[in-house]
DRENPA-3360 file (N, C-alpha, C; in nm, 2 decimals, always signed):
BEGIN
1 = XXXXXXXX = +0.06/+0.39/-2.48/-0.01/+0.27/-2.53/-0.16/+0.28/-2.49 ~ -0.19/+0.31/-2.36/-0.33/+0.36/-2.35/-0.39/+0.45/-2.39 ~ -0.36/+0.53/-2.45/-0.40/+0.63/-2.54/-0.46/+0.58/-2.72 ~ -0.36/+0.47/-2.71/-0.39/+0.44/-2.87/-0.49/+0.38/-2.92 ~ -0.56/+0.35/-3.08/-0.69/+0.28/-3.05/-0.66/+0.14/-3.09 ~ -0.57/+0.06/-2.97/-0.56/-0.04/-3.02/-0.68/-0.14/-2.96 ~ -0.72/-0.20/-3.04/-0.83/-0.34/-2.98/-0.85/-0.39/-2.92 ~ -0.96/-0.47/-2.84/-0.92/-0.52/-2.69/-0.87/-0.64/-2.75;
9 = XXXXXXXX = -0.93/-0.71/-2.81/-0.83/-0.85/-2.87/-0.70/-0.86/-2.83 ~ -0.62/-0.77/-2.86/-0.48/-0.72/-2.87/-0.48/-0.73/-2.73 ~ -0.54/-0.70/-2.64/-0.51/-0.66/-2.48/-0.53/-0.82/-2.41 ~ -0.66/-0.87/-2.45/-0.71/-1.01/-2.35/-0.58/-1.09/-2.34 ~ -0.51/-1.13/-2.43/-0.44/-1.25/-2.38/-0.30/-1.21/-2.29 ~ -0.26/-1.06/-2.29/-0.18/-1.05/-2.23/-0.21/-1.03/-2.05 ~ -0.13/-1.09/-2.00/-0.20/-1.07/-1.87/-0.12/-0.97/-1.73 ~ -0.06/-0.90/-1.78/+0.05/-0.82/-1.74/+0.07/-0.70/-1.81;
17 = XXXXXXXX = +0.08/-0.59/-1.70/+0.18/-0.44/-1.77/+0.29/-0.39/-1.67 ~ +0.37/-0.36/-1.70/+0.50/-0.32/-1.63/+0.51/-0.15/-1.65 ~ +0.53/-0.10/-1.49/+0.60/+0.04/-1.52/+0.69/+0.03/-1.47 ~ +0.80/+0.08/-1.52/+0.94/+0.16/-1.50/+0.95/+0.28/-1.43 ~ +0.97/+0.35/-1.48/+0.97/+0.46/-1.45/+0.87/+0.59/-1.43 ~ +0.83/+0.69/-1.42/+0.74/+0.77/-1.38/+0.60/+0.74/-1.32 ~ +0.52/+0.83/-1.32/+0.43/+0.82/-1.20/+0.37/+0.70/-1.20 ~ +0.33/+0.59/-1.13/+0.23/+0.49/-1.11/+0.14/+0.51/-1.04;
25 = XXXXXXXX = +0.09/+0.61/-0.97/-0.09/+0.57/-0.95/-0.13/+0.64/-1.09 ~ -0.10/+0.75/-1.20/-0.11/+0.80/-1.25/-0.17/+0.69/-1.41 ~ -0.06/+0.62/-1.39/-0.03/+0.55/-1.51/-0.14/+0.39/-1.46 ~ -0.15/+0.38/-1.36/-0.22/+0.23/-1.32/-0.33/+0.28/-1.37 ~ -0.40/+0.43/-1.31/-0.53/+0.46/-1.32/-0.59/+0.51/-1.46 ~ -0.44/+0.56/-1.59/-0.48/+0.52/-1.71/-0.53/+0.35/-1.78 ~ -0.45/+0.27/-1.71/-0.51/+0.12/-1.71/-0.61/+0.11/-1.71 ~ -0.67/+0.11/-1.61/-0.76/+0.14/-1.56/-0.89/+0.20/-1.63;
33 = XXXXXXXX = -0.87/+0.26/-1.65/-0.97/+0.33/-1.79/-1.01/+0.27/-1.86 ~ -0.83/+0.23/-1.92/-0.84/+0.20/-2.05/-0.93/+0.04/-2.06 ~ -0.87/-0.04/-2.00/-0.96/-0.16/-1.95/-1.05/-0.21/-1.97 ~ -1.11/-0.08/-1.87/-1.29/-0.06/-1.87/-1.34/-0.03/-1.97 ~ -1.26/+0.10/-2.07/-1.33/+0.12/-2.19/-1.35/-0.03/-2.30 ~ -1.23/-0.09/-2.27/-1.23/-0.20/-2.37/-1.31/-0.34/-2.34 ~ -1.41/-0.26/-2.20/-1.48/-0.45/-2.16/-1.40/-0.56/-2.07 ~ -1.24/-0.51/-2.01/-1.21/-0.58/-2.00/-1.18/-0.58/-1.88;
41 = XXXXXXXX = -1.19/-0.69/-1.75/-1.16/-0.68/-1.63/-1.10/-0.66/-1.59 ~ -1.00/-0.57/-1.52/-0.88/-0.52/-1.52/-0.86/-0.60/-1.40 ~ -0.97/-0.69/-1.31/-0.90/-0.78/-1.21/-0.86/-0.93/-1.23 ~ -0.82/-0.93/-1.36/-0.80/-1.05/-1.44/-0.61/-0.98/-1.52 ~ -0.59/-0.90/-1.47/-0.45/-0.84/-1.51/-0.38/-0.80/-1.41 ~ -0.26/-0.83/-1.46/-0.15/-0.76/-1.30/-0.08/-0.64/-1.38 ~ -0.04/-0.56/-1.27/+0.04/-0.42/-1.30/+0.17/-0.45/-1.22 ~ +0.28/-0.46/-1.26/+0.39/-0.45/-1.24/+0.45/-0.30/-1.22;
49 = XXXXXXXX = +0.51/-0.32/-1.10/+0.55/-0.18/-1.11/+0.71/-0.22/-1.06 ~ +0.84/-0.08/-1.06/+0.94/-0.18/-1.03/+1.07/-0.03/-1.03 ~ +1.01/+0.08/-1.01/+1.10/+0.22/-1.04/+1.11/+0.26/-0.94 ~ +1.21/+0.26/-0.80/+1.29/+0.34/-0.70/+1.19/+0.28/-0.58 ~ +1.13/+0.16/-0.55/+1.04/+0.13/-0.48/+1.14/+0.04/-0.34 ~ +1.01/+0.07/-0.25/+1.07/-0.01/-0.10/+0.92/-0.08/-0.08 ~ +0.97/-0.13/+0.07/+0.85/-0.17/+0.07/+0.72/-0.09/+0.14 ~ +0.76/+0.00/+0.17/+0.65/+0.09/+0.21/+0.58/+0.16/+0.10;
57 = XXXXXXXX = +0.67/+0.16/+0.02/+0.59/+0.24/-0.14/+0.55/+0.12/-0.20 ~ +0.60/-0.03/-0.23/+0.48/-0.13/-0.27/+0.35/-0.15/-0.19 ~ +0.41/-0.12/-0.07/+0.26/-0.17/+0.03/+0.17/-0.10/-0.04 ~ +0.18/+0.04/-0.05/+0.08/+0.16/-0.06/+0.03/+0.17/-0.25 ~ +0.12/+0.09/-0.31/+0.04/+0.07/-0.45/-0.05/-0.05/-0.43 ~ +0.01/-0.15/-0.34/-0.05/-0.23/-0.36/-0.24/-0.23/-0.31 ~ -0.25/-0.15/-0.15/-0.34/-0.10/-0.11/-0.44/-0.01/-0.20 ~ -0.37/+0.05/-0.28/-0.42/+0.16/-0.38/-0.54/+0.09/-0.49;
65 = XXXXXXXX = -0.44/-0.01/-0.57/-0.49/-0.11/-0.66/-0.58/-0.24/-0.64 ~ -0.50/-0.28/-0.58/-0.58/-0.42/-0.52/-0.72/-0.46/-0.52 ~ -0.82/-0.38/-0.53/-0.96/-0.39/-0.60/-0.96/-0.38/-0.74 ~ -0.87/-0.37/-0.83/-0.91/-0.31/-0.98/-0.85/-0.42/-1.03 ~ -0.69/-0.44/-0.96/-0.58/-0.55/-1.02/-0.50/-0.64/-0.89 ~ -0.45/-0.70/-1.02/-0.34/-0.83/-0.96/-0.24/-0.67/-0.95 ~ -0.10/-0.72/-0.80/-0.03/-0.61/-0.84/+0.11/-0.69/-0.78 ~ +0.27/-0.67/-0.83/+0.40/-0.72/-0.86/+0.46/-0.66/-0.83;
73 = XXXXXXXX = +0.62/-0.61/-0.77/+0.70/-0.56/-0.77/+0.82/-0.58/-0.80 ~ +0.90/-0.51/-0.83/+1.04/-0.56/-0.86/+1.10/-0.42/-0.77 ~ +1.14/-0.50/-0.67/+1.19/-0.40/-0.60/+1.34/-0.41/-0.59 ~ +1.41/-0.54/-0.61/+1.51/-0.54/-0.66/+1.63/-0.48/-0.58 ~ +1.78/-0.42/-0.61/+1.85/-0.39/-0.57/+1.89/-0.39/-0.38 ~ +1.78/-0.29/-0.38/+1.75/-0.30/-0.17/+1.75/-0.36/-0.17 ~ +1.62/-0.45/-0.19/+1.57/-0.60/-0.13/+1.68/-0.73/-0.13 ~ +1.77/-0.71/-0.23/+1.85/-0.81/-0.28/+2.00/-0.79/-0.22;
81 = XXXXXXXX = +2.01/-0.71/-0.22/+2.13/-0.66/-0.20/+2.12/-0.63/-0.02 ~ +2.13/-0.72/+0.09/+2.12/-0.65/+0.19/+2.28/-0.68/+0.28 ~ +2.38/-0.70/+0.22/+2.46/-0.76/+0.28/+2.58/-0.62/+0.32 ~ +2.54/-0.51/+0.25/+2.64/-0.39/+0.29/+2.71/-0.37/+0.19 ~ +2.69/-0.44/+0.07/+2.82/-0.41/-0.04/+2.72/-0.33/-0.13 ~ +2.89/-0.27/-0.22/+2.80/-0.19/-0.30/+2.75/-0.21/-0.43 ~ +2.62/-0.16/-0.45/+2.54/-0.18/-0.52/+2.61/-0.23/-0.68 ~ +2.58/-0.32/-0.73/+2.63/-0.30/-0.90/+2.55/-0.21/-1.00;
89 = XXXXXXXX = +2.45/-0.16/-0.95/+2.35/-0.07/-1.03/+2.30/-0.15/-1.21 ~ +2.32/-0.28/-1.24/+2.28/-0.35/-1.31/+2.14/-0.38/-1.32 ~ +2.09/-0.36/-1.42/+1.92/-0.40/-1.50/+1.94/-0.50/-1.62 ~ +1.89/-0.63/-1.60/+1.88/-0.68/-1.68/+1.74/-0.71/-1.78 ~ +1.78/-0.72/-1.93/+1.64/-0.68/-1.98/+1.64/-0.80/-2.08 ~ +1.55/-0.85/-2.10/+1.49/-0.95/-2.18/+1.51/-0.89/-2.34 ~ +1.61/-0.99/-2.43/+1.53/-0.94/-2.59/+1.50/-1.03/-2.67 ~ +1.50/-1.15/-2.61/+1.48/-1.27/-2.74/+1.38/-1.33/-2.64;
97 = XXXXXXXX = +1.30/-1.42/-2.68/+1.23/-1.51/-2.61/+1.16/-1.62/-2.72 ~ +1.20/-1.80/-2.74/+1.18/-1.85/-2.84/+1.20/-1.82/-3.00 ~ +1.36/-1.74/-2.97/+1.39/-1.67/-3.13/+1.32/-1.59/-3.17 ~ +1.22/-1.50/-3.10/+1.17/-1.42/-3.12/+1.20/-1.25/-3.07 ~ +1.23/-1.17/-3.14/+1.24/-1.02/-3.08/+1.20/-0.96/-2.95 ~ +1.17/-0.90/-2.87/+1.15/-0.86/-2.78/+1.14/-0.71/-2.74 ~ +1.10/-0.62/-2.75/+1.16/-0.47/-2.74/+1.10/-0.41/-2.60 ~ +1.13/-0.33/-2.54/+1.08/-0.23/-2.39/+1.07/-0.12/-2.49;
105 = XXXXXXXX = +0.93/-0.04/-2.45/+0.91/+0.09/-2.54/+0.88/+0.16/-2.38 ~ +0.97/+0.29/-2.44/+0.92/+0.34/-2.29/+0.88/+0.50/-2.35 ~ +0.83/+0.58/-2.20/+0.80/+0.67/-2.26/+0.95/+0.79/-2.18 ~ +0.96/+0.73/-2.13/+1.16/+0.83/-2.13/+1.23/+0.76/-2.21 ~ +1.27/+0.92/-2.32/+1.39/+0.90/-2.40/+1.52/+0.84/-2.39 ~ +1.59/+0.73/-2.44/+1.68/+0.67/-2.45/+1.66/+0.52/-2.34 ~ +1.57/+0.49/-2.30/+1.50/+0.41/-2.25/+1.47/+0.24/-2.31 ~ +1.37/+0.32/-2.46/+1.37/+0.23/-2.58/+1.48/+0.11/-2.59;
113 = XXXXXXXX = +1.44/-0.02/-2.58/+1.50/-0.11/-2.59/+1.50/-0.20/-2.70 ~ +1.55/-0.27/-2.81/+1.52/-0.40/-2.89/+1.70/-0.37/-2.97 ~ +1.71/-0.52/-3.01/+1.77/-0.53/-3.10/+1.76/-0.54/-3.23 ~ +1.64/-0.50/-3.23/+1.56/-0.53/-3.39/+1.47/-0.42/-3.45 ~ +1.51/-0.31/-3.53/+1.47/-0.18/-3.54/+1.34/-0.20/-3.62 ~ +1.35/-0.28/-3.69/+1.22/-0.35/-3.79/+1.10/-0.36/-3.68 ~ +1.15/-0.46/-3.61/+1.05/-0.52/-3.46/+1.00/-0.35/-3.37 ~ +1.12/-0.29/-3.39/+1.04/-0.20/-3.32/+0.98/-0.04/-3.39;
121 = XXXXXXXX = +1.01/-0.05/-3.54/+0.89/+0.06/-3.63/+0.73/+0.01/-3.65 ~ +0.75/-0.11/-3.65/+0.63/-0.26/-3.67/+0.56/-0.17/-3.51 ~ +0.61/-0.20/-3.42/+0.54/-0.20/-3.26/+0.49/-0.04/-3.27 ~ +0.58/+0.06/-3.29/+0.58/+0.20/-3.26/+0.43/+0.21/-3.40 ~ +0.42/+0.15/-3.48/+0.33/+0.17/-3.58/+0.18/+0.12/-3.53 ~ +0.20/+0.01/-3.48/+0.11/-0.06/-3.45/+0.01/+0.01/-3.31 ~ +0.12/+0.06/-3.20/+0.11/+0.08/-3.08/+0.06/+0.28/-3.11 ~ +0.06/+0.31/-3.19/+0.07/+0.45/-3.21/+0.16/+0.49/-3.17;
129 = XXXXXXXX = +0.29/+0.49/-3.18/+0.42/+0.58/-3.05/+0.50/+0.66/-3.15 ~ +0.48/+0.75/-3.11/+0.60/+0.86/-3.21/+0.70/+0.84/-3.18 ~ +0.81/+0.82/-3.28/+0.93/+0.84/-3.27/+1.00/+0.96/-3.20 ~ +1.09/+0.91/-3.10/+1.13/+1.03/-2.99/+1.19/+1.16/-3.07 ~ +1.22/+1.22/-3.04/+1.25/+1.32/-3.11/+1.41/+1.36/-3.11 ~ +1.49/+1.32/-3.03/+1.62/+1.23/-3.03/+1.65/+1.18/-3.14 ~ +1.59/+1.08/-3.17/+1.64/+0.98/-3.27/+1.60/+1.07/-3.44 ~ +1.47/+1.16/-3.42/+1.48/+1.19/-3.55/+1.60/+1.25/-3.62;
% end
């Protein structure tokens, strides 16, 4: 998504980005960039991050970022789960919100989330994202 030429318009009113999975100082500090190229204050946005984290690995993003952004965690399962049982390994993911579609695009294959293939050729068009190579 930072890579694409999408508009800052498009960017201002959202006030949030979420990573999943793979690298995050990597991927914050494409934000980061991208932001700045587009005028926009990246300390008026939070970075969610939320893939295999404790709290010593949020402390140290958080430390990392905290001058550029707002910063979130979903640390989830550990955190929640402290009673000794075992884990249910469950993610739950948002796809409707006010009768409206919803999709997770990710950049690991089989990832991609929506119920709505329309809603998500529309996003992958919009967003520049190639179709995984999987699916072709």
């Amino acid at each position: 998504m930072y890579e694409s030429g999408f508009r800052a318009s498009a960017y201002r009113p959202y006030g949030y980005a979420a990573k999943g999975s793979g690298e995050p100082y990597l991927w914050g500090d494409k934000a980061y960039a991208h932001y700045k190229k587009l005028k926009i204050d990246s300390r008026t946005k939070m970075l969610t991050f939320s893939d295999g984290l404790n709290i010593d690995k949020s402390w140290a993003l958080h430390q990392y970022f905290k001058d550029r952004f707002k910063t979130s965690f979903g640390i989830g399962t550990n955190l929640t789960n402290d009673l000794g049982h075992t884990t249910l390994n469950i993610v739950l993911k948002l796809v409707e919100c006010n009768g409206q579609s919803v999709a997770k695009l990710s950049d690991s294959p089989g990832k991609t989330m929506t119920d709505n293939d329309t809603f998500l050729a529309y996003l992958r068009q919009v967003f520049q994202i190639p179709e995984p190579e999987e699916s072709k």
